[in-house]
C-alpha positions in Angstrom: 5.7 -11.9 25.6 7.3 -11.1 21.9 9.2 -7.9 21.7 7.8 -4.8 19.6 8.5 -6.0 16.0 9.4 -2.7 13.6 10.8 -3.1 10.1 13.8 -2.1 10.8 14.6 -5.9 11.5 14.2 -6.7 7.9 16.5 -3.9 7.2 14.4 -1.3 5.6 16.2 2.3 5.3 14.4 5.0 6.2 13.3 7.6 3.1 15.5 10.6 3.0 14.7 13.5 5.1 12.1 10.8 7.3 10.0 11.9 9.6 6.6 10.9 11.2 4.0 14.0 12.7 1.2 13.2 15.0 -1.5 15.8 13.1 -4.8 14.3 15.2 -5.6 11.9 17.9 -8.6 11.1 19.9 -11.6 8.5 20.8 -13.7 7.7 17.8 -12.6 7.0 14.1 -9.6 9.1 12.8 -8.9 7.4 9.7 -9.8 7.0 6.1 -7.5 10.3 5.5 -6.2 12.4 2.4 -3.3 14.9 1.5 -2.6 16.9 -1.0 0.3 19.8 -2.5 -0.4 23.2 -3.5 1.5 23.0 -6.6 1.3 27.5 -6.8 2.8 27.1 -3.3 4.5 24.1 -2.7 5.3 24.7 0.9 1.6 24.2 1.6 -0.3 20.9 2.3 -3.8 20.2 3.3 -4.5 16.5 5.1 -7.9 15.5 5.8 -9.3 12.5 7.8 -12.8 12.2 9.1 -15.1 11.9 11.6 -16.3 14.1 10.9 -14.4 15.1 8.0 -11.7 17.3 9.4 -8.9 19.2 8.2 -5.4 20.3 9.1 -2.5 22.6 7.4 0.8 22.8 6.9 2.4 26.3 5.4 6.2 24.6 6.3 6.3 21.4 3.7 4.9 19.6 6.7 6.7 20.5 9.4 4.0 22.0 11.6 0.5 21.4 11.4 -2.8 23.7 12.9 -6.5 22.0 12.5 -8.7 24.1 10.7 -12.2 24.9 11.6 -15.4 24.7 10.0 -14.8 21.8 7.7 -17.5 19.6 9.0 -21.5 20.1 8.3 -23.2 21.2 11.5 -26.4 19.4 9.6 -25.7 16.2 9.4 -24.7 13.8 12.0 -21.7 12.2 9.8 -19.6 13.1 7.7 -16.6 11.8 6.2 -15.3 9.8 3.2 -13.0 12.4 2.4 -11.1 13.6 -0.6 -8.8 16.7 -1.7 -7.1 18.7 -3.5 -5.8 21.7 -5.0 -6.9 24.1 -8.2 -5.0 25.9 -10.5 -5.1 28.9 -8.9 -4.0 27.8 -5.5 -7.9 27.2 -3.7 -7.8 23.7 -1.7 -10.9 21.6 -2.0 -12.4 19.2 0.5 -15.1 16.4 -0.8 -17.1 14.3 1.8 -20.3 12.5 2.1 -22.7 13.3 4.8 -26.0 11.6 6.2 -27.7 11.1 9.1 -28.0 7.3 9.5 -27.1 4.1 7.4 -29.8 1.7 5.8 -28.1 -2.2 6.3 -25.1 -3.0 6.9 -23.0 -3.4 3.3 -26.2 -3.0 1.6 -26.2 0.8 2.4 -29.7 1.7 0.5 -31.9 -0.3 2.1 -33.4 2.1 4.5 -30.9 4.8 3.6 -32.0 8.6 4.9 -30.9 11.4 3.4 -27.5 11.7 2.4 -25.1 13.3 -0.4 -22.0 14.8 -1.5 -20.4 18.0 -0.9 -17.5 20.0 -1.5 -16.2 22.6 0.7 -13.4 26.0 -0.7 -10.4 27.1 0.9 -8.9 30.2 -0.4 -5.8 30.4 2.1 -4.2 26.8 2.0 -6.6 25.0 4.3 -6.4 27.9 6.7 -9.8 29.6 6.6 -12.8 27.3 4.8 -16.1 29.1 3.4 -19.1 28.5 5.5 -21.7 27.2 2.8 -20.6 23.9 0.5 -21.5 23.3 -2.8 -23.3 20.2 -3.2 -22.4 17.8 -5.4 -25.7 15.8 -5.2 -28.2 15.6 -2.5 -31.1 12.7 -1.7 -33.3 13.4 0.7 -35.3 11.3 3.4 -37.7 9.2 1.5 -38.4 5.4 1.1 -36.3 3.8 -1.5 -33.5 6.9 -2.0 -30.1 5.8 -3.1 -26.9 6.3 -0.8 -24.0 8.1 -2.3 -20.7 6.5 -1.3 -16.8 7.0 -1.5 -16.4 10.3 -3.6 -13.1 11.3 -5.0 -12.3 14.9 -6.0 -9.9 15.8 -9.3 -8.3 19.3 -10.5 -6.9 19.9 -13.9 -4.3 22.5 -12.8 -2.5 22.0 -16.3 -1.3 25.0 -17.5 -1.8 24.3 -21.6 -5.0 22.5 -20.7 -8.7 23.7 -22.6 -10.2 23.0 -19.6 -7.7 24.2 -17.1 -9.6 25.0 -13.3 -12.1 22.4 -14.2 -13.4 20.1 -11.2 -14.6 16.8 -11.3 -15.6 14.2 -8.7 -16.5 10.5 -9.3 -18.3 8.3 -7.2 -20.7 4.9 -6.5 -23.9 5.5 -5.7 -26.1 2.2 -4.4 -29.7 1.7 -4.9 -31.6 -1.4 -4.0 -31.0 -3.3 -6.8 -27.4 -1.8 -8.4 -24.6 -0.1 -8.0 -23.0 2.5 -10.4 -20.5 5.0 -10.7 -21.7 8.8 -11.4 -19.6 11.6 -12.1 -19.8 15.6 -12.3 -17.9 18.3 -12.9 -17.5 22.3 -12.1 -15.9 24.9 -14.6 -16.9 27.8 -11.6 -14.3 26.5 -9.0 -16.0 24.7 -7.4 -19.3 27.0 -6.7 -21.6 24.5 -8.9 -21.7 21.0 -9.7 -23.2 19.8 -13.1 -25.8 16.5 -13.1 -24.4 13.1 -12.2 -23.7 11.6 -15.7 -23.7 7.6 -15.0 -19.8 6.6 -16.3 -19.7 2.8 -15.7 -21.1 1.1 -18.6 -21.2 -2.3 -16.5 -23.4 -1.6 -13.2 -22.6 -3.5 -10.1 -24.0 -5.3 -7.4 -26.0 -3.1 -5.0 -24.3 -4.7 -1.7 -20.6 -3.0 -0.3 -18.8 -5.9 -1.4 -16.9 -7.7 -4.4 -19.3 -7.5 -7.1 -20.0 -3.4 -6.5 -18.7 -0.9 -9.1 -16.3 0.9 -6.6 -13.6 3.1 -5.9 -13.2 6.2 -8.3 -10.0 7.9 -9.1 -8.7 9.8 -11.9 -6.2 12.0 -13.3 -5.7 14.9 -16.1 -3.3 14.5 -18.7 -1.1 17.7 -20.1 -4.0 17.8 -22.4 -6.7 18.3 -20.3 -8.1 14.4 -20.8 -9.4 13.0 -17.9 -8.9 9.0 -17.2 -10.7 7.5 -14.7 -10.4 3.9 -12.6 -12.4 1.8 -10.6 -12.7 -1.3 -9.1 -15.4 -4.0 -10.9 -15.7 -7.0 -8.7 -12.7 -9.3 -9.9 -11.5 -6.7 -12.6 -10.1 -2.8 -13.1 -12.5 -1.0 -15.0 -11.1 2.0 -17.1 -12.8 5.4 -18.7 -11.6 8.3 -20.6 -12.6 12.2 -21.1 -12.0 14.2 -24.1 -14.0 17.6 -23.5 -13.6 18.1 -19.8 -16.0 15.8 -18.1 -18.9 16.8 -20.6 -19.0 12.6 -22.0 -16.6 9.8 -21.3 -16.4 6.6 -23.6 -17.4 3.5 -22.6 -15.8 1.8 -19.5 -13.8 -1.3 -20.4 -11.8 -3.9 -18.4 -8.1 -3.0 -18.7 -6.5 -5.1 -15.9 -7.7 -8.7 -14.3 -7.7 -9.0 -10.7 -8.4 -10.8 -7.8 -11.0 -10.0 -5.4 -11.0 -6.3 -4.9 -12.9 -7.1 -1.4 -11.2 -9.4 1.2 -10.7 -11.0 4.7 -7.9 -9.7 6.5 -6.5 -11.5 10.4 -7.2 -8.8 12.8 -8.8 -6.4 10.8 -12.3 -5.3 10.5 -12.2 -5.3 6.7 -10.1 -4.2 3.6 -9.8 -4.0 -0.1 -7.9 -3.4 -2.6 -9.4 -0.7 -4.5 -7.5 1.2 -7.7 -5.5 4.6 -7.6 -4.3 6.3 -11.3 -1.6 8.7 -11.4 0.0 9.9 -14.6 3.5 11.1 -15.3 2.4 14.8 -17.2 5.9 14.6 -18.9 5.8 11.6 -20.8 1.8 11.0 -20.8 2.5 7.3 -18.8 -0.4 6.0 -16.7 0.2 3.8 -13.8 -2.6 2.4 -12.0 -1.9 0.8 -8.5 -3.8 -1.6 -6.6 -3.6 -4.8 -3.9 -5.1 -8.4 -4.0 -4.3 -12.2 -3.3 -3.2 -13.6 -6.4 0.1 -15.0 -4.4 -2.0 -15.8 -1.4 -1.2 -12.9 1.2 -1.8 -9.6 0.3 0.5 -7.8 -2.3 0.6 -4.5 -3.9 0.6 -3.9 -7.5 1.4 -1.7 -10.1 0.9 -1.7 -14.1 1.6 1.0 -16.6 0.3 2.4 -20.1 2.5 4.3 -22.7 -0.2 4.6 -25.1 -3.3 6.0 -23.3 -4.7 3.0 -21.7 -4.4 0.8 -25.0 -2.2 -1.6 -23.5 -0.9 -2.1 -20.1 2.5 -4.2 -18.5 2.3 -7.2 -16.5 1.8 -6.1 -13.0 4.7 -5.1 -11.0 4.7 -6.3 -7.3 5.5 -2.7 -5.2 6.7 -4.8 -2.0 10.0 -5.8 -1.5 9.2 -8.8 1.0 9.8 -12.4 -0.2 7.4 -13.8 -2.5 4.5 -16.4 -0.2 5.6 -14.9 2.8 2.4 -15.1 4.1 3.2 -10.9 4.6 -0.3 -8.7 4.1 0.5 -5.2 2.5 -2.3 -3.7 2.1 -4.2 -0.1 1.9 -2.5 1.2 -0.8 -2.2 4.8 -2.3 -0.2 6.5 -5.4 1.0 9.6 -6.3 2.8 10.2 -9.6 4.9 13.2 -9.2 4.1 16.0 -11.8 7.5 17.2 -11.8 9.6 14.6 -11.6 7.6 11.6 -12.7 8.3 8.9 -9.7 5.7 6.9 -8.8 5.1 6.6 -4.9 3.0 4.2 -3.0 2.2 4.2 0.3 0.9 0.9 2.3 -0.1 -0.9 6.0 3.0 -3.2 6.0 3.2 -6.7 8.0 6.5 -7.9 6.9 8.0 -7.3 10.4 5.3 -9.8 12.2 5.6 -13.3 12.0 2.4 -13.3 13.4 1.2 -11.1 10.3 -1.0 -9.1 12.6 1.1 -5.8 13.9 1.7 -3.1 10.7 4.0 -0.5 9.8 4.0 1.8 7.3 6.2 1.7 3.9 6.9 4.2 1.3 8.0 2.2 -2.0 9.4 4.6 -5.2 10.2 4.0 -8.4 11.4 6.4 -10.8 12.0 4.2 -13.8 8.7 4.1 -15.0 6.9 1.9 -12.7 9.4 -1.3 -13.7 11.0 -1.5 -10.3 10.0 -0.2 -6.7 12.2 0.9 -3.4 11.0 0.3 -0.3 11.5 2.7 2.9 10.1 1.9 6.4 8.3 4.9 6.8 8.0 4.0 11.0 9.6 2.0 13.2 6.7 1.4 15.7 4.5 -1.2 14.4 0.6 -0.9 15.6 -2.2 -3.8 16.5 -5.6 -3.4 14.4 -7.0 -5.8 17.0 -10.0 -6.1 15.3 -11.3 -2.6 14.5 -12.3 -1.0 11.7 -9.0 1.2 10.5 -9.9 2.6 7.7 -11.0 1.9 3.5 -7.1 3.5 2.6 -4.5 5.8 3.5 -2.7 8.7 1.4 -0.2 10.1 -0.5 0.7 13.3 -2.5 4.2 14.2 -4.1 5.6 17.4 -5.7 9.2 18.0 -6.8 10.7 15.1 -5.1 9.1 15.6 -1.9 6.6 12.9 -0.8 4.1 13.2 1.9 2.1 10.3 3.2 -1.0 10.3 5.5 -2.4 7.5 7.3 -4.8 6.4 10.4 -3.9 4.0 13.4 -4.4 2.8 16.5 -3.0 3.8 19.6 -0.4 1.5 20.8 0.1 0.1 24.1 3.3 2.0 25.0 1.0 5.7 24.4 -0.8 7.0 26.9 -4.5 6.5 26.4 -5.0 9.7 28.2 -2.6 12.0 26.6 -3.7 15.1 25.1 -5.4 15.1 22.2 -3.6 17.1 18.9 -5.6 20.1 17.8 -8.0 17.8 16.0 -10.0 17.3 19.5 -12.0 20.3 18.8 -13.4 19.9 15.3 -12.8 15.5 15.2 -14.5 14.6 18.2 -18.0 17.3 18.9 -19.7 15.0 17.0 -18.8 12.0 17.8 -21.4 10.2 20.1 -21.9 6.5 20.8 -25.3 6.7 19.0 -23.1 8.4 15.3 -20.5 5.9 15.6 -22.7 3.0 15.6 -24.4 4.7 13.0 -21.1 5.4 10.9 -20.8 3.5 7.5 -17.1 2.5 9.1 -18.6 1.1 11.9 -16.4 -1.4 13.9 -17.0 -5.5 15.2 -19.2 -5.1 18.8 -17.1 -4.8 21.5 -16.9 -7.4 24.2 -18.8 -5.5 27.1 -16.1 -5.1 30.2 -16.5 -6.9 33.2 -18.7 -5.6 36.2 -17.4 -2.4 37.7 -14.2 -2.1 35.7 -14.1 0.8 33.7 -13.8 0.1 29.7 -10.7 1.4 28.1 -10.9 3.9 26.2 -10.5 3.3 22.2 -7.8 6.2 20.6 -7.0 6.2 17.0 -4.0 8.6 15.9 -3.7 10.1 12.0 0.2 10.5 11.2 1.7 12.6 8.1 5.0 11.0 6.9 7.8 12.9 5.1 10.5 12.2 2.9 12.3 14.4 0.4 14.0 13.1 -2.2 14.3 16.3 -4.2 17.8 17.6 -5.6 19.8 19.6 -2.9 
């Protein structure tokens, strides 16, 4: 049998000040997470992962990590999809879908029940959350009711901003014959959420697939405008804000991709959808994403200097030899607000000639997005082996230190049995065999175990990564 592979064979250095916390593990799906850097407090960091959507802080710049309670709805049976962030005053943010059960597979609004968005305040760090969330937008159980999918939540903490403390959240919702991106915003912290304005002046395909209008992100300039991203089947669709959320021009193509939707060997599924970050400094955009062009997966970055105007040729982020056959893949960016690096995180399988085990890589560039480092983040590679691992990982940076967040599966060399981290409490209550087969992340069937031998238990783990690459 071949020996663990780790990237460490190819000669990856680790980030500065590297290290790799277990924050959550258990049975069920632990994945799909999010992090994020109180910039008032630097030394505190909130990562959230679902299901159901969870939450865990860090007052130490991630040294030690507690799971928070009461970040889930007890009125739903699944939530997750999560998203979040910080405000200008300090308050973390958590955004998450919630429903009961899915319509068809990839073509979620076809027998959707209720569902919608929400958005739930923390005033201490991620500590304590209020009991009631603020709901975004809400469909109840009816024939023919859309399903509201993949939400991303945005603060404008900037200081000179008009709109400073303003909220926004972006999102695709999928009826039974489209697919669009919707958008609102809240200048009360959070309490309220204005109506969904429809933002994507090309409407998609209503199926979960390339040919959707998918996968929101944005960012807020120095100035308070708000540029937004998202993935239009084999193209990067870009919008702009002026007045805080209020209207946005019309979407156009900025950058040509491949498929934003594709196979992947031992995986259930991935894609390749698009983060923005912007340097607050200098006004640059980068935008980040993974496809195909060179025939295994690659990730990608391209910049603006002008607003979104014009854009660079794409930079290829991995460092890997060109038609390796290598998949990275699961890509997410954070621009630095202080400093101005731009750093990726990414499933990495440059260390298996099989292309099938992954680590995880941090790559940095702090020359404007023209060239990329790549750190091995971990040495231990993991084995999809079919399931479902996730739709991304992710990353938040603040004055040189980078933190990245990501889901897994157990390997073979951890105990299946071993304790579950503090997220066993809050992650796993809800997390019967009916909900997971219900769950929009659902995995491929599993072969049924032979007579009397008891099935092995499935554990998923969320690491935080740290490196720190601020000025001592």
């Amino acid at each position: 049998m071949r020996g663990q592979q780790t990237v460490a064979d190819i000669g990856l250095a680790a980030p500065p000040g590297a290290a790799v916390i277990e924050i959550a593990r258990g049975e069920g799906i632990f994945n799909e997470p999010a992090i994020a850097v109180n910039a008032r407090s630097p030394q505190q960091v909130v990562a959230a992962f679902q299901s159901p959507a969870s939450a865990s802080y860090s007052r130490d710049s991630g040294k030690t990590w507690t799971m928070a309670k009461g970040t889930a709805p007890s009125d739903y049976q699944v939530s997750g999809d999560v998203s979040v962030t910080f405000d200008n005053q300090g308050r973390a943010f958590l955004c998450y879908i919630a429903f009961d059960k899915l319509g068809t597979e990839n073509y979620w609004a076809r027998g959707a029940t209720r569902n919608g968005i929400f958005v739930r305040r923390s005033p201490d760090g991620g500590k304590t959350w209020e009991e009631n969330a603020a709901t975004v937008i809400a469909q109840k159980t009816e024939p023919g009711i859309p399903f509201e999918d993949k939400p991303y939540i945005v603060a404008d903490q900037n200081a000179h901003s008009r709109f400073v403390g303003n909220l926004y959240v972006g999102w695709t919702e999928f009826t039974l014959t489209k697919s669009v991106i919707l958008f609102s915003r809240s200048v009360d912290g959070g309490a309220t959420w204005s109506k969904p304005l429809e933002i994507s002046t090309h409407e998609g395909l209503p199926r979960d697939d390339t040919g959707a209008v998918e996968g929101f992100t944005g960012a807020v300039a120095a100035d308070g405008t708000l540029y937004a991203v998202w993935a239009d089947g084999l193209e990067i669709a870009f919008a702009t804000s002026r007045d805080g959320g209020q209207s946005f021009s019309h979407s156009h193509v900025v950058l040509k991709t491949a498929p934003s939707y594709f196979a992947l060997s031992g995986a259930y599924r991935a894609n390749g959808f698009p983060q923005i970050g912007i340097d607050p400094r200098s006004n640059r955009l980068f935008v980040s994403w993974a496809d195909y062009r060179n025939g295994d997966l690659d990730v990608f970055v391209s910049t603006s200097a002008d607003g979104g105007k014009q854009w660079s040729e794409a930079t290829r982020v991995n460092s890997d030899p060109l038609h390796n056959g290598a998949d990275q893949f699961f890509q997410w960016m954070a621009v630095d607000p202080v400093d101005g690096s731009a750093n990726l995180v990414f499933y990495d399988r440059r260390s298996d000639p099989e292309n099938r085990k992954c680590n995880f890589v941090l790559a940095r560039s702090t020359d404007g997005g023209r060239t990329f480092t790549n750190y091995a983040w971990t040495m231990n590679a993991f084995d999809p082996k079919g399931d479902f691992i996730g739709d991304y990982s992710g990353i938040a940076a603040y004055a040189g230190r980078v933190y990245g967040v990501w889901g897994r599966n157990a390997r073979p060399d951890e105990t299946s049995d071993k304790s579950q981290s503090g997220a066993e409490a809050s992650s796993t209550e809800k997390s019967s065999a009916a909900e997971e087969k219900q769950a929009k992340e659902k995995q491929d069937s599993v072969t049924a175990p032979e007579p009397q031998r008891k099935p092995k238990k499935k554990i998923q783990v969320v690491e935080v990564g740290l490196a720190d690459f601020s000025p001592h």
